[in-house]
N, CA, C and O atoms as a GROMACS GRO file, in nm:
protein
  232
    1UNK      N    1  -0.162   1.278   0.587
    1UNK     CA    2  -0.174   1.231   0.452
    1UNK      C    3  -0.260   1.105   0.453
    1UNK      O    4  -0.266   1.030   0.550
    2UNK      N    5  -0.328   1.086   0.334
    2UNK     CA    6  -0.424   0.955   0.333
    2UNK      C    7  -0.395   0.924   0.225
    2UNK      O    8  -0.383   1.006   0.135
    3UNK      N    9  -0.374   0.771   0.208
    3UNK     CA   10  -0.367   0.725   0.076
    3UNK      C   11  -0.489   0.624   0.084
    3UNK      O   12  -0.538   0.582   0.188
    4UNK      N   13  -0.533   0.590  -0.061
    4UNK     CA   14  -0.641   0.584  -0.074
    4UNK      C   15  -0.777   0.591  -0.035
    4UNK      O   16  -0.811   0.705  -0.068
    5UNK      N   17  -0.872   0.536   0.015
    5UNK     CA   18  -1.012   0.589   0.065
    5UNK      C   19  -1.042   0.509   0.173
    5UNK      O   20  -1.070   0.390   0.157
    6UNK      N   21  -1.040   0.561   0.276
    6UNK     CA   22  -1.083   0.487   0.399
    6UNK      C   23  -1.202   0.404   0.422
    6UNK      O   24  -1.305   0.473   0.419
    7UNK      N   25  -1.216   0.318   0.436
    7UNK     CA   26  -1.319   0.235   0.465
    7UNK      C   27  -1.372   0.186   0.380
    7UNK      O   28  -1.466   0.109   0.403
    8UNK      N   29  -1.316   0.220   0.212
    8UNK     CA   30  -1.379   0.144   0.107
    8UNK      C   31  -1.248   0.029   0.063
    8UNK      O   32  -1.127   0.049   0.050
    9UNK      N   33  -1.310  -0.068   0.052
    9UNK     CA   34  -1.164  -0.177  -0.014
    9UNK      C   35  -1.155  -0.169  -0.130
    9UNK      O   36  -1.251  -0.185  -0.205
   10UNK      N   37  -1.039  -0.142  -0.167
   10UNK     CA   38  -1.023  -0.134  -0.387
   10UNK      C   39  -1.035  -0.245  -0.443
   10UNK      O   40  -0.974  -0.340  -0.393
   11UNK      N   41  -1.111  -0.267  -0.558
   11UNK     CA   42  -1.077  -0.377  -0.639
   11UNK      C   43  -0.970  -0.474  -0.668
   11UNK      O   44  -0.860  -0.424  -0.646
   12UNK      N   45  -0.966  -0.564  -0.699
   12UNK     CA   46  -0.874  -0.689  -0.680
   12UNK      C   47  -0.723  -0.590  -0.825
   12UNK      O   48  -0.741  -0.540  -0.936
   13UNK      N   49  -0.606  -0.607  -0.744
   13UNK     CA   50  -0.526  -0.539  -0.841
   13UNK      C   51  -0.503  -0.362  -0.742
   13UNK      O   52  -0.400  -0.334  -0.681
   14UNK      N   53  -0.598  -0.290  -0.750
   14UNK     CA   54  -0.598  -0.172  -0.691
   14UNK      C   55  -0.572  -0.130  -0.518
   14UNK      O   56  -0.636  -0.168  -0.420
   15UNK      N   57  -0.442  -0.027  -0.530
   15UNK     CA   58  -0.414  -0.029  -0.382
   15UNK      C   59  -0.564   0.025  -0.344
   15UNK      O   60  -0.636   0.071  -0.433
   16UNK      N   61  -0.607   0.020  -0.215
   16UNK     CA   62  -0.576  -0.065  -0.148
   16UNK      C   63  -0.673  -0.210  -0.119
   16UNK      O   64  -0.781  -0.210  -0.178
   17UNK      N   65  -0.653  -0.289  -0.062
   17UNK     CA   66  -0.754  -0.414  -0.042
   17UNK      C   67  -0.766  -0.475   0.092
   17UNK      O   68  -0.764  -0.598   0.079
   18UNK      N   69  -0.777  -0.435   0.229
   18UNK     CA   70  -0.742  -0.429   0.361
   18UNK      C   71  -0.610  -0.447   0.370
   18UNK      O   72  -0.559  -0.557   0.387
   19UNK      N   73  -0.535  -0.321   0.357
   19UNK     CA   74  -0.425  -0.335   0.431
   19UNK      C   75  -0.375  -0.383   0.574
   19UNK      O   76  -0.433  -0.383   0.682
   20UNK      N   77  -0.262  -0.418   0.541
   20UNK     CA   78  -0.257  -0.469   0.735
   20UNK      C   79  -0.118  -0.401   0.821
   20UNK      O   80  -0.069  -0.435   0.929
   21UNK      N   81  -0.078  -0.295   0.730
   21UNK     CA   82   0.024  -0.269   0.837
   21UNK      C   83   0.087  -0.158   0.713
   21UNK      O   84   0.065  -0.161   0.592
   22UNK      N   85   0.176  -0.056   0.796
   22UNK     CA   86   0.250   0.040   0.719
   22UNK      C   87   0.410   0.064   0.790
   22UNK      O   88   0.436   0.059   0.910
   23UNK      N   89   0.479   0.084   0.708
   23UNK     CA   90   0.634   0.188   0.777
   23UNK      C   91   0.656   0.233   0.672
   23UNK      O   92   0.631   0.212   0.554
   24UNK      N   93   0.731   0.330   0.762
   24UNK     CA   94   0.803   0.474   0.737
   24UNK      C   95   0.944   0.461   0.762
   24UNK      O   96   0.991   0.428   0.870
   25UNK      N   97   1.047   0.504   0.604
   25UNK     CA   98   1.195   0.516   0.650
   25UNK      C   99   1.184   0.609   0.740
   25UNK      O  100   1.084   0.664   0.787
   26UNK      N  101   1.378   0.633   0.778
   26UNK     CA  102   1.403   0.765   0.817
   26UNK      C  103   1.389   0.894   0.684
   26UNK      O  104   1.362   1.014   0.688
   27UNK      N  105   1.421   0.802   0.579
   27UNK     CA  106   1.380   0.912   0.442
   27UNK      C  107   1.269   0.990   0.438
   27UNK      O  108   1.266   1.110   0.409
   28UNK      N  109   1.140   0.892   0.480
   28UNK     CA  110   0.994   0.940   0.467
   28UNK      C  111   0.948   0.829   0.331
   28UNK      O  112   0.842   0.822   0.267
   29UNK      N  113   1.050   0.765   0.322
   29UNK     CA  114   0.952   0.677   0.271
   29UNK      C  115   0.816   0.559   0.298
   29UNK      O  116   0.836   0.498   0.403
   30UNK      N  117   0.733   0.531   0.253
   30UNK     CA  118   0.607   0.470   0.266
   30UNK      C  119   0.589   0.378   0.255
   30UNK      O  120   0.528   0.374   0.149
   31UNK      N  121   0.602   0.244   0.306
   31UNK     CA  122   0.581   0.075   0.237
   31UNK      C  123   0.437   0.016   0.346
   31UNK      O  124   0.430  -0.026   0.461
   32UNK      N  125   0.360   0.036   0.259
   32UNK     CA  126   0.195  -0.030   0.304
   32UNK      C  127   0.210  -0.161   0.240
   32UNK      O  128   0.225  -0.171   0.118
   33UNK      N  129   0.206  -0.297   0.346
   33UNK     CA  130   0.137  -0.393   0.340
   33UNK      C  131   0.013  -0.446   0.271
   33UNK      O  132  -0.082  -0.418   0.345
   34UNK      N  133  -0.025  -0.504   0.173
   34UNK     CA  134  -0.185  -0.498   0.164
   34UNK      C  135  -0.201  -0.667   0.131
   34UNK      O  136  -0.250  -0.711   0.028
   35UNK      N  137  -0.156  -0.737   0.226
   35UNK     CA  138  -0.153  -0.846   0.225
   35UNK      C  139  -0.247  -0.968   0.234
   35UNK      O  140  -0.229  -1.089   0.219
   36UNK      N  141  -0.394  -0.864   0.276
   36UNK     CA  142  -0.518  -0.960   0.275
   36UNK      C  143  -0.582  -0.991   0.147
   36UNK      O  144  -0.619  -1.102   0.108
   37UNK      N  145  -0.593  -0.869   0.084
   37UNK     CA  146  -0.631  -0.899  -0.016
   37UNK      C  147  -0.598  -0.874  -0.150
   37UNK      O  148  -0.684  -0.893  -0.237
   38UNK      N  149  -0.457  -0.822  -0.187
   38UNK     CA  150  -0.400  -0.821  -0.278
   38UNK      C  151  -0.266  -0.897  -0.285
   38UNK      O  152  -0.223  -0.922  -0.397
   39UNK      N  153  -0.183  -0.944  -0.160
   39UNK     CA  154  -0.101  -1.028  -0.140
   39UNK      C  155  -0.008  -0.895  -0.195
   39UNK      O  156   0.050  -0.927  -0.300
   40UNK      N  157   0.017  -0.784  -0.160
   40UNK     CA  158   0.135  -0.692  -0.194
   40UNK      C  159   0.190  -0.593  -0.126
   40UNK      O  160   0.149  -0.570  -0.012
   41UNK      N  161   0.306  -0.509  -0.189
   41UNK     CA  162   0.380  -0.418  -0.076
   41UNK      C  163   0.366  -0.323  -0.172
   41UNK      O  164   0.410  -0.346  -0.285
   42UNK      N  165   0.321  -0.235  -0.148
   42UNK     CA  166   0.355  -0.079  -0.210
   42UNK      C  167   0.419   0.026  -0.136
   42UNK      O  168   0.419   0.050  -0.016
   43UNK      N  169   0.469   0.078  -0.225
   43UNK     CA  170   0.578   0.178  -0.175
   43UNK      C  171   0.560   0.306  -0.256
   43UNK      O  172   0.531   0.309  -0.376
   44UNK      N  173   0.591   0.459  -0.142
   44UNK     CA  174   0.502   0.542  -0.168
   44UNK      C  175   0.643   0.665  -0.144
   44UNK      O  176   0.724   0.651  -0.052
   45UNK      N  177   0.648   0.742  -0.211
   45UNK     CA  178   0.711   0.813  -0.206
   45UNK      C  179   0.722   0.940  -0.051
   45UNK      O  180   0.610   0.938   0.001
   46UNK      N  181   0.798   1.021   0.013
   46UNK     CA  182   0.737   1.093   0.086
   46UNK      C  183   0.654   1.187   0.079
   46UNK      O  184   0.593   1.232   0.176
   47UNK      N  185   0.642   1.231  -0.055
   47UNK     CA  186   0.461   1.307  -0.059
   47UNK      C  187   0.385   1.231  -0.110
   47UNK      O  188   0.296   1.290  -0.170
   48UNK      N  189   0.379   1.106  -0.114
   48UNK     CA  190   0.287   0.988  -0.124
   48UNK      C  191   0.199   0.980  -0.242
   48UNK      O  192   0.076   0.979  -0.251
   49UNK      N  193   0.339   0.972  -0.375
   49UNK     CA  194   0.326   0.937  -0.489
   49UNK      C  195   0.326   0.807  -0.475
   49UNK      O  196   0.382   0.769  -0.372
   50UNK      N  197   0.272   0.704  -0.560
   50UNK     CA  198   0.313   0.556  -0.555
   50UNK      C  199   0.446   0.543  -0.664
   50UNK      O  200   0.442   0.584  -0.780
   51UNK      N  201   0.556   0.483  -0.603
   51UNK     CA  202   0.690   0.468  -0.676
   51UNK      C  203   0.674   0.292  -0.725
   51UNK      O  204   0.742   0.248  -0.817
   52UNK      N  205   0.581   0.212  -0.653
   52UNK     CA  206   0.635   0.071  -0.743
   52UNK      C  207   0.553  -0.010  -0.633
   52UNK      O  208   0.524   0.045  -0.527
   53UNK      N  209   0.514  -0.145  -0.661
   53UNK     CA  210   0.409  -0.236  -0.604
   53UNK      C  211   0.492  -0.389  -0.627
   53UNK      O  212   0.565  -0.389  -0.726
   54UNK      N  213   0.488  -0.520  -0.545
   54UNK     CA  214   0.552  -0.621  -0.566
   54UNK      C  215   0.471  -0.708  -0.492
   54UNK      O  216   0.388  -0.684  -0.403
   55UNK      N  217   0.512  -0.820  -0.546
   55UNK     CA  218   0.401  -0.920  -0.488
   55UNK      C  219   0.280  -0.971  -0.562
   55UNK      O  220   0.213  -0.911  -0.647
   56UNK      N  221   0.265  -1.093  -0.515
   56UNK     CA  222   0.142  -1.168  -0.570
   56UNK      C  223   0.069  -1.345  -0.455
   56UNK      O  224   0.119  -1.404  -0.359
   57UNK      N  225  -0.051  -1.368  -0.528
   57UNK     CA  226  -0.068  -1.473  -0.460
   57UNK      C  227   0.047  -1.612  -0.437
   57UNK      O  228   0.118  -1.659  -0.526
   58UNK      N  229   0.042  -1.647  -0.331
   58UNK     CA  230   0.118  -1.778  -0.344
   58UNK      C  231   0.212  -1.791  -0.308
   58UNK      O  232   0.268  -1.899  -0.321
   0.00000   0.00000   0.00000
């Protein structure tokens, strides 16, 4: 599975913006880091719907 587009960085707001790290529950759930350049955690369902995003600068 791929979530968003490899090698392109998303706009300020849009997953993703160099992410820096991912885990996986035992559920199959998804929580990507994108802490360089959006300062956030998204969380992804196990067929890798986006369920909810948190975080900000500062």
């Amino acid at each position: 599975m791929t979530l968003g587009n490899v090698g392109v960085p998303g706009a300020e707001g849009d997953p993703f913006n160099r992410p820096s790290d991912v885990a996986v529950t035992s559920a199959g759930d998804i929580y990507v880091t994108d802490g360089y350049g959006n300062n956030r955690v998204h969380k992804y369902s196990s067929d890798g719907e986006h369920a909810f995003s948190w975080g900000e600068a500062g």
